[in-house]
C-alpha positions in Angstrom: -8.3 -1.2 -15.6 -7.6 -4.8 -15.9 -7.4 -6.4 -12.8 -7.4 -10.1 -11.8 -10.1 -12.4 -10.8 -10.3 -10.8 -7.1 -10.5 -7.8 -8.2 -7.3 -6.7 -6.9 -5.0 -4.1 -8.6 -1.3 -4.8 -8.8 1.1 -3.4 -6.0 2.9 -1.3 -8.5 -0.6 0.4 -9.3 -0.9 1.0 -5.4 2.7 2.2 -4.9 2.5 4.4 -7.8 -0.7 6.0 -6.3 0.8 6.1 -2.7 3.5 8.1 -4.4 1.5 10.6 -5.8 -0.6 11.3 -3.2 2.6 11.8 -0.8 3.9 14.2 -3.6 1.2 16.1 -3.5 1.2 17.1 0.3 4.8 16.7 0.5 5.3 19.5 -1.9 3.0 21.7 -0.1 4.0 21.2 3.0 7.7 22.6 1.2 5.6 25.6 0.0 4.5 26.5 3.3 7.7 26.1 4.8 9.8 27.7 2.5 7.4 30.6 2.0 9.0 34.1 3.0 6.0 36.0 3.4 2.3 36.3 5.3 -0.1 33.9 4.1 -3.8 35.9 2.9 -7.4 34.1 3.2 -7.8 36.1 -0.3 -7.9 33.6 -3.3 -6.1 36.4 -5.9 -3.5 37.8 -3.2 0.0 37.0 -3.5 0.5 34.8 -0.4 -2.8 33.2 -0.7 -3.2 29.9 1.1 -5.5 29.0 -1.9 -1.9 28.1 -3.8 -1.2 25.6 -1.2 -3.8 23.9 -2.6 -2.9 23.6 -6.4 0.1 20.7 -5.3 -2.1 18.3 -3.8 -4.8 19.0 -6.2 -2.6 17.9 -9.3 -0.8 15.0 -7.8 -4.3 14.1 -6.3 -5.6 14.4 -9.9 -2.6 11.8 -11.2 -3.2 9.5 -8.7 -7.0 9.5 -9.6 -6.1 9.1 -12.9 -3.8 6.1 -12.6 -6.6 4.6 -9.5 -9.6 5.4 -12.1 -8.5 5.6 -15.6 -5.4 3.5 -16.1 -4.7 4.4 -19.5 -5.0 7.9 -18.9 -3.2 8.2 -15.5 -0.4 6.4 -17.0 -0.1 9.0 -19.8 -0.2 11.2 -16.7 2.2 9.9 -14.9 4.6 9.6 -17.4 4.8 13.2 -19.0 4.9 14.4 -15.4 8.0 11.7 -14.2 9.8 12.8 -17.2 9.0 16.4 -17.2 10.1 16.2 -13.7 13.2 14.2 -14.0 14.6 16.7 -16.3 13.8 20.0 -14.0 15.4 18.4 -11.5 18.2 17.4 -13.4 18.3 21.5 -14.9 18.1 22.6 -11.7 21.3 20.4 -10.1 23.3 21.7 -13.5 22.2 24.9 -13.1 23.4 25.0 -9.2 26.4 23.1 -9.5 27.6 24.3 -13.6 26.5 27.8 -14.4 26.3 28.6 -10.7 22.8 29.8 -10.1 21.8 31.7 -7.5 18.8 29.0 -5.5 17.7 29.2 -2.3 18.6 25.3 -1.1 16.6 24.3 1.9 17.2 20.8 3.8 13.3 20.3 2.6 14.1 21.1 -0.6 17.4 19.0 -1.2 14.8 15.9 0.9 12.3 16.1 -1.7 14.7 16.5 -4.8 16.3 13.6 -3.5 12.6 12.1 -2.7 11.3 12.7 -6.3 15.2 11.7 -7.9 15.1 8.3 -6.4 11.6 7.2 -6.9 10.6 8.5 -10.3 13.2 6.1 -12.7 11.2 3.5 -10.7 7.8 4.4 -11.5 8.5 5.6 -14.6 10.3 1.6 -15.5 7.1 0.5 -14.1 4.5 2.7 -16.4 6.5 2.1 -19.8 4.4 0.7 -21.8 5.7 -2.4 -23.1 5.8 -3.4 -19.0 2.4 -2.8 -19.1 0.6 -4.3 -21.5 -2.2 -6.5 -19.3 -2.2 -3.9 -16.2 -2.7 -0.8 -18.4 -4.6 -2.3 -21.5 -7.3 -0.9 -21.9 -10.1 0.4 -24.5 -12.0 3.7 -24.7 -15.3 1.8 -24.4 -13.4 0.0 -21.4 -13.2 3.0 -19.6 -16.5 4.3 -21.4 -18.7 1.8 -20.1 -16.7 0.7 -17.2 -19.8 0.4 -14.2 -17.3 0.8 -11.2 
């Protein structure tokens, strides 16, 4: 990753991790919550606790990613914001238009409204003409990069 002098990453590249790393708990912690049924020890039951762990392993993953591998976290980042922009936006039009049967829980409306708010940001902060000297790099950069 380009960085300056100091070695210091940007605050965006900080915030962006922070947010996926909150996402990733935050969304488990829904999952538990929300979940209607015993949780199992066994990793191929239904109610396994091992599905807890997918959530924080793939926001984790991101925010590696974007930490790590700038280049590729942003990529990331930005299939994910977008992917998840428009699910969320499909799921409020499918509630509110066609009338869709959804379970709506205060956690789940929080995070919606979590996700809904901070994703334009980041994703106005990863495009790529915004990012030309934070995110620029080569595959040798990252290749060869001794850190």
């Amino acid at each position: 990753m380009s960085s300056d002098s100091n070695g210091e990453k940007p605050a965006g590249v900080y915030l962006v991790a922070l947010y996926f790393v909150l996402s990733g708990f935050l969304e488990s912690i829904r999952k538990y919550q929300e979940a209607a049924h015993h949780w199992s020890l066994n990793p191929l039951a239904d109610g396994s606790l091992w599905t807890l762990a997918v959530d924080p392993i793939i926001y984790l993953a991101i925010a590696y990613l974007i930490w790590r591998l700038a280049a590729f976290g942003r990529l990331a980042a930005l299939v994910y914001g977008y992917i998840s922009l428009a699910m969320y936006f499909g799921i409020a039009a499918s509630y509110f238009v066609f009338h869709t049967p959804l379970t709506v829980t205060p956690l789940f409306i929080a995070l919606a409204v979590f996700h809904v708010l901070s994703l334009p940001g980041l994703l106005w902060y990863l495009q790529p003409s915004r990012q030309k000297k934070v995110f620029h790099l080569s595959l040798w950069e990252i290749l060869l990069s001794s850190d």
